[in-house]
C-alpha positions, 0 to 999 in steps of 0.5 A: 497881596504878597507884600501885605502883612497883618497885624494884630493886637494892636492898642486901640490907640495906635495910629498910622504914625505908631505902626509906621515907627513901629517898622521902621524903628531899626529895621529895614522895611519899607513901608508903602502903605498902612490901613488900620481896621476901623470899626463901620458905625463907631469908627474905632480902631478893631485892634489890627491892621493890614501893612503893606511893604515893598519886597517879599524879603521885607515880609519875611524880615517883618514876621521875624523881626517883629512878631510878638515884639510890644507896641503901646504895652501890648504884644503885637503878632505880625504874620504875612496877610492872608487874601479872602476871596471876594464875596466870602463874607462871614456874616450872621444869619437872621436866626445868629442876629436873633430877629427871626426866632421861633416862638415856643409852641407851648407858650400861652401867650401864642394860642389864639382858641 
C-alpha cells in the first residue's frame, strides 16, 4: 500500500490508457498498476482511481508533480492512498435507506379502533 496513489476527480471518461499517459507523460513513474473505481450495478467510472507505482520516491514525485494538474478538462487531485481496515465499510443503516421508518403515531390511517 506504500506505493499506491489516489486519484480523484477524474473525468467519467478516462480510461486506464488516460491515467497511464497522464503519469508517464514527462514524468518518471513507473506505473505497475491502475484500478479505476467503477460503479457495482452500472459499471461506470465513480470519478477516482487508486495507481499503483514502483517506489515511495515515485509517489512523492507523483503528488508533486501531478496534483491539481488537468486530465480530460478536469483538475485531477493525486495524493498518496490511504489503507481502510478491512471489514470497516461505510454503509447506511436501515433507518438512512428509508426501509424502516417509523410511521407517525397521530396518523389516521394507523388507528385500527
Amino acid at each position: 500500500m506504500a506505493n499506491r496513489l489516489f486519484v480523484g476527480n477524474l473525468p467519467w471518461s478516462a480510461t486506464e490508457k488516460d491515467i497511464r499517459e497522464f503519469f508517464g507523460d514527462g514524468n518518471e513513474c513507473k506505473v505497475i498498476q491502475v484500478k479505476i473505481i467503477t460503479d457495482r450495478e452500472t459499471g461506470r467510472s465513480r470519478g477516482f482511481a487508486f495507481v499503483d507505482v514502483s517506489s515511495p520516491a515515485e509517489v512523492e514525485a507523483a503528488i508533486r508533480d501531478l496534483d491539481r494538474c488537468e486530465l480530460g478538462g478536469r483538475t485531477v487531485n493525486v495524493k498518496q492512498a490511504e489503507e481502510r481496515p478491512r471489514g470497516e465499510r461505510s454503509e447506511p443503516s436501515r433507518d438512512d435507506r428509508g426501509s424502516n421508518r417509523k410511521r407517525d403515531r397521530d396518523d389516521d390511517r394507523y388507528d385500527r379502533d
